[in-house]
N, C-alpha and C positions, 0 to 999 in steps of 0.2 A: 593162649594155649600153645605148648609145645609142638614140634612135627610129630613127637612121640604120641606126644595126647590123642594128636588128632587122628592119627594112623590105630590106636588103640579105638578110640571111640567106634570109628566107621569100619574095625572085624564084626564081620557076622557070628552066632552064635557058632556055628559048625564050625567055623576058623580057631575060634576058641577053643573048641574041644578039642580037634587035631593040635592045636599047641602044648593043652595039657597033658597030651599021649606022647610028647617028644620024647623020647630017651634023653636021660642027663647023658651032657656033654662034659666032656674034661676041660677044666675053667681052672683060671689061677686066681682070678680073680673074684671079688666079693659076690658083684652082678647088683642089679638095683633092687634083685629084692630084699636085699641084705641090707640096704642103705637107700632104705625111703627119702629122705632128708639131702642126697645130689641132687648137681643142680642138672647134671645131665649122665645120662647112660651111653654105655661106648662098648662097643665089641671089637677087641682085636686078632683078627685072624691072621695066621701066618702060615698057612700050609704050603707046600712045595712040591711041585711034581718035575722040577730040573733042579739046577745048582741051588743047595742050602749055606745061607749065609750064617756065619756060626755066630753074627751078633743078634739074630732073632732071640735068643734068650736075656739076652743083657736087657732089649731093646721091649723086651714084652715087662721085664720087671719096673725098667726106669717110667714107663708109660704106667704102670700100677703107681707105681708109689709118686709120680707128680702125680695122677686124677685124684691119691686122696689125699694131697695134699690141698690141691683145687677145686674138692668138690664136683669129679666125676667118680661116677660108680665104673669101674671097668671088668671086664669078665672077659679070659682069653680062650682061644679056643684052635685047634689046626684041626676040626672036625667040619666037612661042608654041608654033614645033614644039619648045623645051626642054619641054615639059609633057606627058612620058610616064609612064608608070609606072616605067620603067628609068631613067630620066634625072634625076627627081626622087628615085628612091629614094637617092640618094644625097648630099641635101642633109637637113642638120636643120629649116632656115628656109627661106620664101620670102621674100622683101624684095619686097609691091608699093607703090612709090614711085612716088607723084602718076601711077599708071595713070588712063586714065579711057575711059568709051566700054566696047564688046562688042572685048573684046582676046582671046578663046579661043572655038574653038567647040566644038562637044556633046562631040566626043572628049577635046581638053584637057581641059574641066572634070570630064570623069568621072578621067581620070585625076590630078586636080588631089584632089576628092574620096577618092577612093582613099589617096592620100598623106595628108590630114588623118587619116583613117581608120587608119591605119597608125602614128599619131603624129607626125605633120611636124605643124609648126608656121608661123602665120602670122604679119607684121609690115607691117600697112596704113599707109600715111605721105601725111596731108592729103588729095590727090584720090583717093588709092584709096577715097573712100568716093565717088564719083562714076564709079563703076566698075561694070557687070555689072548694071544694074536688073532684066534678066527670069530671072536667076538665084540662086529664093530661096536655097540654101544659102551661096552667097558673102555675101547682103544679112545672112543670120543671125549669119556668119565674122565678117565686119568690125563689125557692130553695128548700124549704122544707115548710110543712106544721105544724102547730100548733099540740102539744098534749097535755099540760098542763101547769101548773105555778102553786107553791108557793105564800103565802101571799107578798106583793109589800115589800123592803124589801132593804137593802143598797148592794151591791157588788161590786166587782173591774173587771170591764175592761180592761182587757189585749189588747195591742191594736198592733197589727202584722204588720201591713204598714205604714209607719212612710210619706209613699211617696206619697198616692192618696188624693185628697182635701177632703174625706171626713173623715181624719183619720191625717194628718198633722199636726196639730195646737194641738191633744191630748198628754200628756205625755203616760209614758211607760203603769204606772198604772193608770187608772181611775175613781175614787170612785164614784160612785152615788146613788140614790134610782130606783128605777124602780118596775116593775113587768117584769120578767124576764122570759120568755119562756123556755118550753121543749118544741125541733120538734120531728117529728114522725119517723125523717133518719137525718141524717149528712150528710149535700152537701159540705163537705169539698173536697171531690175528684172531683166534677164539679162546684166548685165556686174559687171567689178568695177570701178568708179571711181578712176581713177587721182588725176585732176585736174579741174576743172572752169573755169567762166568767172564770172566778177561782172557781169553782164549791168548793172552800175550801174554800170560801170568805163569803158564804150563805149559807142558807138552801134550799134544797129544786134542786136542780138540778139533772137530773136525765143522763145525757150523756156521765158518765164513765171517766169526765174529759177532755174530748173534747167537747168544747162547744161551737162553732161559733154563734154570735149575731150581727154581721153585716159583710156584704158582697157582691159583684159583679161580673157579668159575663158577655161574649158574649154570644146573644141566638139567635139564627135562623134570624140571619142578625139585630137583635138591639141588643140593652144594659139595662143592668137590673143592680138595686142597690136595695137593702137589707137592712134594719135593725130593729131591735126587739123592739129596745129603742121607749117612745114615750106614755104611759100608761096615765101617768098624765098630768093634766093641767096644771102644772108647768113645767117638759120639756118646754114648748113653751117659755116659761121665760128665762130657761136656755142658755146663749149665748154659751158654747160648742156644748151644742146638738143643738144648731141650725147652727151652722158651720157645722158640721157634715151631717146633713139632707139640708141642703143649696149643700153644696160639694159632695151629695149623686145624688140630682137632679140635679145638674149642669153636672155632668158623664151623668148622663143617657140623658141631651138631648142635649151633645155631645159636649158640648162648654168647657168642663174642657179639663187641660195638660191630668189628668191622663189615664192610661192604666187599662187594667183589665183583665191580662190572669189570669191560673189558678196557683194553690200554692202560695209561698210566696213571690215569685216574680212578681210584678204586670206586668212585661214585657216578666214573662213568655209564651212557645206555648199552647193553649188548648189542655189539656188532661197530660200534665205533673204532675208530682205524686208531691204532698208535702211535706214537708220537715218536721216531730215533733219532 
């Protein structure tokens, strides 16, 4: 049984009913009622309440059109009344792409909360880490938070898991353009490293040579995936980075082989120290 299944099965009747009183939401996408036959359902939110990144729309179509191509159902949305308990229980993944700013208030996150709890899964992409600062459990979800960045700029991507789908398909090194984040802590000791930076590759890195830039964990009974990549509207073009961020959601709503303990072993126990 699915996390969805199972989150569906264990609403009470009364949950049900308030979900069918939801107001339609503005969706780009199909949604899984539309496509009984996915393997998984995905909701992409990208609402903003500071700086809007103008490849959120590149970034919401190219995420449509890889899930049907792979067999997710996806339905987009920059509305925060989707974040019920009845509303979400019916997604595997949330998709927050390049959110940024206080985009939910105490009620969504509890029921946001609730759903991780339940086994939903999460898929943070570049400014979601600039998202939600006085809400530790999202800062814990996504890993760490935003602190600055360098002019957009080319560097190499070292890429530490050769084994999880969203890191498989990349060579060792990975060159690309981006705008490339500094976090405020290094969740290397409670994540699992996906991929990191060569801070000797660019300018403008500030984390001592440890730099994680994408990465995955278990969190309070769901899955959360990570990555920094994702600035431009071009990413959306790029077919690595869309394997990548494909292989990134496919984890988080639990249909992927891969594993995600901590260190560098994706099969490692949580809380195992890393290996550098």
């Amino acid at each position: 049984m699915t996390p969805r299944a199972r989150r569906l099965a264990g609403l009470a009747a009364g949950t049900a009913l308030c979900a069918a009183a939801l107001p339609a939401l503005p969706a780009h996408g199909a949604g899984l009622a539309q496509e009984d036959d996915a393997e998984a359902s995905v909701l992409v939110f990208s609402a903003t309440a500071g700086f809007r990144h103008d490849s959120i729309e590149a970034g919401v179509a190219a995420i449509e059109e890889a899930g049907e191509a792979s067999g997710l159902a996806v339905t987009a949305t920059e509305d925060a009344g989707a974040f019920t308990a009845g509303n979400l229980a019916q997604y595997d993944a949330v998709v927050f792409l390049s959110t940024t700013g206080d985009v939910l208030n105490d009620d969504q996150q509890a029921a946001f909360e609730q759903y991780i709890a339940q086994g939903g899964g999460y898929a943070g992409v570049h400014a979601a880490a600039d998202t939600e600062y006085d809400w530790p459990f999202y800062g814990e979800l996504v890993g760490a938070y935003f602190a600055s960045h360098p002019e957009i700029q080319t560097a190499t991507v070292v890429v530490e898991d050769h084994e999880h789908e969203a890191t498989a398909h990349l060579p060792d090194a990975w060159e690309r353009m981006d705008e490339w984040y500094n976090y405020r802590s290094n969740p290397r000791d409670s994540v699992h490293v996906l991929a990191s930076l060569d801070e000797e590759s660019y300018s403008g890195g500030t984390m001592n040579g440890d730099h994680p830039i994408a990465w995955c964990q278990e969190y309070e009974g769901g899955r959360s995936f990570y990555t920094g990549l994702g600035h431009t509207a071009e990413s959306f073009a790029d077919e690595d980075f869309l394997a990548h961020l494909l292989g990134g959601i496919r984890y988080a709503a639990g249909v992927s082989e891969s594993g995600c303990g901590t260190g560098t072993d994706p099969g490692a126990e949580p809380g195992s120290r890393p290996a550098h």
